[in-house]
C-alpha positions in Angstrom: -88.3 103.2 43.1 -84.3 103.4 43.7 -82.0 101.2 42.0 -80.3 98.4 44.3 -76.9 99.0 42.6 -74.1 98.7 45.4 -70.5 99.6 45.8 -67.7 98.0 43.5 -65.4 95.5 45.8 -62.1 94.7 44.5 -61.4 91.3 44.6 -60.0 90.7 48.4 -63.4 92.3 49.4 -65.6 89.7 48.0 -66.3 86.8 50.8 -65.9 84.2 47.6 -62.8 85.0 46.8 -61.7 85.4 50.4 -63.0 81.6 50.9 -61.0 80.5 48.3 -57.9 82.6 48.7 -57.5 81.1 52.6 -58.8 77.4 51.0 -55.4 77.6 48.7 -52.9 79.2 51.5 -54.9 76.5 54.0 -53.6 73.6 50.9 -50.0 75.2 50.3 -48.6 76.3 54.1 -48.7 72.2 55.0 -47.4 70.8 52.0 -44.4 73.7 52.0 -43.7 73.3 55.7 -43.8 69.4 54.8 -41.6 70.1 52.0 -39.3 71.7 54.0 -38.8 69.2 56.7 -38.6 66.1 54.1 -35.9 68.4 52.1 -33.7 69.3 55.0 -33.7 65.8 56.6 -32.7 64.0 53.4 -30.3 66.8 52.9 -29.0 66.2 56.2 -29.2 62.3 55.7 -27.5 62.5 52.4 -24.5 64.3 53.9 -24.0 62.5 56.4 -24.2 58.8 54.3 -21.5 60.5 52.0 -19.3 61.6 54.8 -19.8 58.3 56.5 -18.7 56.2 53.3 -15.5 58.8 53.1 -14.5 58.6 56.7 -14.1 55.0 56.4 -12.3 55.5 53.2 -10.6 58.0 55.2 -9.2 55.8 57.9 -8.3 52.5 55.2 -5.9 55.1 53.2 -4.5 56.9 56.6 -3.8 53.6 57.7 -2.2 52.2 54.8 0.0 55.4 54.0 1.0 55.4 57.5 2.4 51.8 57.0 3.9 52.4 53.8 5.7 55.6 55.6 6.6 53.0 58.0 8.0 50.5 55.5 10.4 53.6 53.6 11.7 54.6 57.9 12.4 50.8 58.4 14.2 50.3 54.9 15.9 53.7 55.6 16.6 52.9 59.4 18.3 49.5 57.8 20.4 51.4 55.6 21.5 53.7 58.4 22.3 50.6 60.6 25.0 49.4 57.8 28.7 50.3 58.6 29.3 51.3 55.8 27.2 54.5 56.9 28.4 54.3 60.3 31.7 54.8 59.5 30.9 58.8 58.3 33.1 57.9 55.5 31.8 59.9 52.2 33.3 57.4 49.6 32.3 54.4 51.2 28.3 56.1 52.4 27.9 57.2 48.4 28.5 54.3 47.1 26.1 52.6 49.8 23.6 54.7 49.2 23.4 54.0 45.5 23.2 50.4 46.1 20.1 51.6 48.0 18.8 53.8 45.3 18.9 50.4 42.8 16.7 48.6 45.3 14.3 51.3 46.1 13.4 53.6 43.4 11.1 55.9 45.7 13.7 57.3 47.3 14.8 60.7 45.2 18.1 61.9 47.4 19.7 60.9 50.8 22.0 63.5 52.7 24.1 62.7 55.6 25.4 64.8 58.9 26.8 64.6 61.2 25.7 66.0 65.0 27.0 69.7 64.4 24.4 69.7 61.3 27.4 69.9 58.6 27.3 67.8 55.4 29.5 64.9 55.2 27.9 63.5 51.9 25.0 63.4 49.4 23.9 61.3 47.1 21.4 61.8 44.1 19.5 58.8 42.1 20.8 60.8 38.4 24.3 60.6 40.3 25.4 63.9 38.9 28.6 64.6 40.7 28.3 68.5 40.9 25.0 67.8 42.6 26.6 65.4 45.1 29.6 67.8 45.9 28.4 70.8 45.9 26.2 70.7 49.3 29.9 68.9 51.1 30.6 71.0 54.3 27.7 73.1 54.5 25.9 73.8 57.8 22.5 73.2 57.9 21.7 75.0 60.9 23.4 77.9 60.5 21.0 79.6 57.3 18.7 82.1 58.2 16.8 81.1 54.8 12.9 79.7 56.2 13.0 77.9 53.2 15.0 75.1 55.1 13.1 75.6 58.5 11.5 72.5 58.5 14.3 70.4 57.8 16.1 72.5 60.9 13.8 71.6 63.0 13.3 68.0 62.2 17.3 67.9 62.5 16.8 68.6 66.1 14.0 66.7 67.1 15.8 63.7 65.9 19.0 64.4 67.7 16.6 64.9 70.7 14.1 61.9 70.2 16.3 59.6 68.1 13.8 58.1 66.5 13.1 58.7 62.7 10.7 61.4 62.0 8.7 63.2 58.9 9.8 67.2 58.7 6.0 69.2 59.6 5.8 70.5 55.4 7.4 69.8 51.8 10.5 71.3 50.8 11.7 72.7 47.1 14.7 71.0 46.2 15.8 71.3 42.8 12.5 73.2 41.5 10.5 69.9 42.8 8.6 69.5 45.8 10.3 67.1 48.4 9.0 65.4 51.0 11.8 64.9 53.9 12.2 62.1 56.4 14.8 62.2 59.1 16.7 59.5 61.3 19.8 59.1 63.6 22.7 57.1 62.8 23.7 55.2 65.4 27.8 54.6 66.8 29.0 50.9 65.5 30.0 50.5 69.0 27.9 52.2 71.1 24.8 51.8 69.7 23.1 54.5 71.7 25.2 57.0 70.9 24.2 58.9 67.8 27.0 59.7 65.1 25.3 62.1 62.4 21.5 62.2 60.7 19.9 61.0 57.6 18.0 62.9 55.7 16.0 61.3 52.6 13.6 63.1 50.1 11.4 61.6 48.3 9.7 63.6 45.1 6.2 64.2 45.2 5.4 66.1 41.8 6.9 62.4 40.2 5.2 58.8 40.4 6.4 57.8 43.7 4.3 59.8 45.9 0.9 58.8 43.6 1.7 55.2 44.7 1.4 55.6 47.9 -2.5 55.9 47.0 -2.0 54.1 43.7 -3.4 51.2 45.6 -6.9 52.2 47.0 -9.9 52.9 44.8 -11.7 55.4 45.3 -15.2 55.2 43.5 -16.3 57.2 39.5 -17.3 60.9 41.4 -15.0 60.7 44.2 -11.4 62.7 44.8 -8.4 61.8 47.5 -6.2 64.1 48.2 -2.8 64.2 50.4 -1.6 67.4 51.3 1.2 68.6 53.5 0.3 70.9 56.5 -0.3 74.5 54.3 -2.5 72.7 51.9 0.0 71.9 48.9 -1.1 69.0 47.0 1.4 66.0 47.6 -1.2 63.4 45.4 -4.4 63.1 44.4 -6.8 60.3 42.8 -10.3 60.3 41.0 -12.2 60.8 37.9 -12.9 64.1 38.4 -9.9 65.2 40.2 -9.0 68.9 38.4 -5.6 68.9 36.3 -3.0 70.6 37.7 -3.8 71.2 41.3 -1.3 72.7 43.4 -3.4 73.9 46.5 -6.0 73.6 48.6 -7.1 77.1 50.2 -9.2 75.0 53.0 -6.1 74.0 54.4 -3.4 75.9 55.6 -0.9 76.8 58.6 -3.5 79.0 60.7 -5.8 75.7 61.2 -4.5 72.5 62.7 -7.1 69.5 62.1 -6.2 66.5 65.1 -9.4 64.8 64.1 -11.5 63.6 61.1 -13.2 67.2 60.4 -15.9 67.7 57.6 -14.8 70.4 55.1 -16.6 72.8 52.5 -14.8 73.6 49.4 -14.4 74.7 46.3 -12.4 73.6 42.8 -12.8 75.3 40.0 -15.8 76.7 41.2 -17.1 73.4 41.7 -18.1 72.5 45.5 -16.9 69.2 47.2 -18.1 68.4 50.4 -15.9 66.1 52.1 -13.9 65.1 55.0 -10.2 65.8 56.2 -8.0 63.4 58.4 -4.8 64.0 59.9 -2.1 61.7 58.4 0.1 61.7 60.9 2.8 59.4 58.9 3.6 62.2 56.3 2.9 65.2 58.8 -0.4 66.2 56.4 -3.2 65.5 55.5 -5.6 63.3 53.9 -9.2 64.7 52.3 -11.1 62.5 51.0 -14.6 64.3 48.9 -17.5 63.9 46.6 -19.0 66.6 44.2 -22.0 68.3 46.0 -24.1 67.8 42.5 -23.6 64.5 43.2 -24.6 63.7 46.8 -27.5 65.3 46.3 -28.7 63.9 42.7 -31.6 62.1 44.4 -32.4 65.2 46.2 -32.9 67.5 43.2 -34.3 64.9 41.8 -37.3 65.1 44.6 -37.2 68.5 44.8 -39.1 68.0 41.0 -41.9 65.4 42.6 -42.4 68.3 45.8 -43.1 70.9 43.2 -45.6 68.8 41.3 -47.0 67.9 44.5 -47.1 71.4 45.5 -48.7 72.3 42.6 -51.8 69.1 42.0 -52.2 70.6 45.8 -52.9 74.0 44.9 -54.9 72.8 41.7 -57.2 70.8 44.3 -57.4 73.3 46.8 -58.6 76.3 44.2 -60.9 73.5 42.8 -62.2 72.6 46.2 -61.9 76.2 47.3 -64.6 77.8 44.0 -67.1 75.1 45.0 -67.3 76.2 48.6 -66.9 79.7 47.8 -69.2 79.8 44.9 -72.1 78.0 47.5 -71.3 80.4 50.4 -70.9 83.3 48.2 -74.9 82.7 46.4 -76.2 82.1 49.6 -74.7 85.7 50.6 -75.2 87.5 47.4 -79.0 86.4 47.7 -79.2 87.5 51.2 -77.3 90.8 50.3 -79.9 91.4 47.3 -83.3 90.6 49.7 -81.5 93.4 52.0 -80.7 95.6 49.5 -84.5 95.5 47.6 -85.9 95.8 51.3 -83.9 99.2 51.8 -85.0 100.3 48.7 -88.8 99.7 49.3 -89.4 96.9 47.5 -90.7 94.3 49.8 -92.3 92.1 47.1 -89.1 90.3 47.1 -88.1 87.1 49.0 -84.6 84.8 49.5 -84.4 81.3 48.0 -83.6 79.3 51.2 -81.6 76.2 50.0 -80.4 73.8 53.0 -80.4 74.7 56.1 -77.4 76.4 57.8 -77.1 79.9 59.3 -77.5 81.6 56.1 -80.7 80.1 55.4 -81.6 80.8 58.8 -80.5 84.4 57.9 -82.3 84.4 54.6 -85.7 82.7 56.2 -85.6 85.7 59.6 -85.1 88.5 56.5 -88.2 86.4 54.5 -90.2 87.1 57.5 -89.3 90.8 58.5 -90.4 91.4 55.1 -93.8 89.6 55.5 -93.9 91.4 58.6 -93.4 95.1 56.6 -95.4 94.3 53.8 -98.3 93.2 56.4 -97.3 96.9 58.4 -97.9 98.2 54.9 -101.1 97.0 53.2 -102.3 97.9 57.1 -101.2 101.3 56.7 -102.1 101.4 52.9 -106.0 100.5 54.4 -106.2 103.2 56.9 -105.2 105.6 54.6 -107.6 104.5 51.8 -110.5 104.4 54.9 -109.1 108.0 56.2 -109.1 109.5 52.8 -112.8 108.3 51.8 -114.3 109.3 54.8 -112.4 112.9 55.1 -113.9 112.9 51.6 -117.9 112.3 52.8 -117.6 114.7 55.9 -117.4 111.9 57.8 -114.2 112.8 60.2 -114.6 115.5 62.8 -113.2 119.1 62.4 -110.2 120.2 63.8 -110.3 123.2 66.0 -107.7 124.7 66.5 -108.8 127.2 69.7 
């Protein structure tokens, strides 16, 4: 009698564990794919709530800083229009523009020229008289330095417009960071006719600048920001605005931003996702943002329940998966045995049919093919018993063999 010992299967060749393998991959594909979609639509949802809330933040503080740019150009086109300024006079314009600083502590310096671009007199809030003299007679268009660029070209679009105007970026004056407005003075007389320029600076590493926003709130994790065309901080506001920031590397000269544009950044290797908006008032820009750990709290937050989802559904699906596996794989392991006994002669041997699906069709035809040999058999084993006795008693005829 041979032994019915088969081949060793490693464990992707068993049908059981096959079962069960595509019963967990069958659980897991829909809840991941599921997963997915639910993730990227609240992440998409989320980010678009936060830059929603900040684009109408955005346009309240434009707006606002816009008028209050407004208000400083009407106070400084009123001092302008006094005669005391008309009349180019130095003595007379100093001492009217310190009346002006005593009424209007934003304003840091106020230079006047006249229509050639040379300095006929400055005056300073600290009224320090070296300070006040020593720019007398000089010609502002006639440096090559870049440093004073902007206020060059502010000088002549004023001449040519004659409105009042903001210079395109901050200037240094004095080791401090100046923000420059420009505006004709008009002829006493002819009031169309335009005698000289004024040019006011107002300091933006002091508190006048931070009052331009001083009056919108902005909520616990958010940041404002006003910057001037290359990125340079003019102000900021929020709780978790970074100390001492100068820059903002997402803005700068090469990119020009005419609309409300959403922005990805970084501070201090933290990321903000936000929103810029031009403000057009101050010739820069407003960005308004929210820490990205923060948006998407509720989304890491959910990203814990999909995992233990994800995981009861694999738990279920190898429960459910062993159950039908271990059914199927009996049924085959019995029908493999009856097989395996009938190939090694043993035909004694019958399959336990249990219910009544193709495998116990299977195991009931293999139930019958051996009834069928073992019938074949005890024919056979009859014949030969009858051919044997009567070879035995002389019985059968002789072969000849001529």
């Amino acid at each position: 009698m041979q032994k019915t010992t088969g081949k060793t299967k490693s464990w992707s060749d068993k049908f059981g564990n096959k079962i069960m393998a595509a019963a967990v991959v069958s659980a897991i594909i829909p809840v991941l794919l599921l997963g997915f979609l639910v993730v990227h639509k609240l992440r998409t949802d989320l980010i678009k709530q936060a830059l929603s809330s900040q684009k109408t933040f955005s346009y309240a503080v434009t707006s606002g800083v816009d008028a209050l740019i407004e208000s400083f150009k009407k106070q400084l086109e009123m001092l302008a229009g006094l005669p005391e300024i008309q009349s180019m006079e130095k003595d007379r314009q100093v001492e009217a523009m310190h009346d002006f600083f005593s009424f209007n502590p934003v304003f840091y310096s106020i230079i006047i020229y006249d229509t050639d671009s040379y300095v006929k007199s400055a005056a300073y809030r600290n009224r320090e008289e070296h300070q006040q003299n020593k720019y007398i007679g000089r010609h502002l268009l006639s440096g090559k330095s870049e440093v004073n660029l902007p206020a060059k070209e502010a000088f002549k679009a004023v001449l040519k417009s004659k409105k009042p105007l903001v210079a395109d970026s901050t200037m240094m004056v004095q080791g401090e960071r100046m923000l420059l407005i420009f505006l004709p003075i008009f002829d006493f007389v002819a009031s169309n006719k335009i005698i000289g320029v004024l040019s006011c600076a107002i300091n933006l590493e002091g508190p006048e600048m931070n009052q331009l926003i001083s009056g919108f709130k902005v909520s616990e994790n958010e940041i404002m920001l006003l910057t001037d065309l290359s990125g340079k901080v003019m102000a900021g506001k929020g709780n978790v605005l970074p100390e001492g920031l100068k820059q903002i590397k997402t803005v700068h000269k090469d990119f020009s931003f005419s609309e409300i544009t959403p922005v990805d950044f970084e501070i201090n290797q933290n990321r903000y996702i936000g929103i810029i908006s031009p403000a057009k008032a101050l010739n820069g820009y407003l960005l308004a943002a929210k820490p990205s750990d923060i948006i998407f709290d509720f989304l890491h937050s959910m990203l814990l329940d999909l995992f233990i989802i994800l995981f009861v559904a694999v738990v279920i699906s190898v429960g459910f998966g062993y159950v039908i596996s271990k059914h199927l794989a009996d049924k085959i392991n019995s029908l493999l045995e009856g097989i395996r006994k009938v190939s090694a002669g043993i035909i004694s041997h019958r399959v336990e049919i249990k219910g009544a699906d193709e495998l116990s069709d299977a195991g009931d035809a293999l139930n019958k093919m051996i009834d069928s040999l073992e019938k074949h058999r005890m024919i056979d084993e009859s014949w030969n018993e009858i051919w044997k006795s009567a070879n035995n008693k002389g019985e059968l005829p002789e072969h000849n063999d001529e």
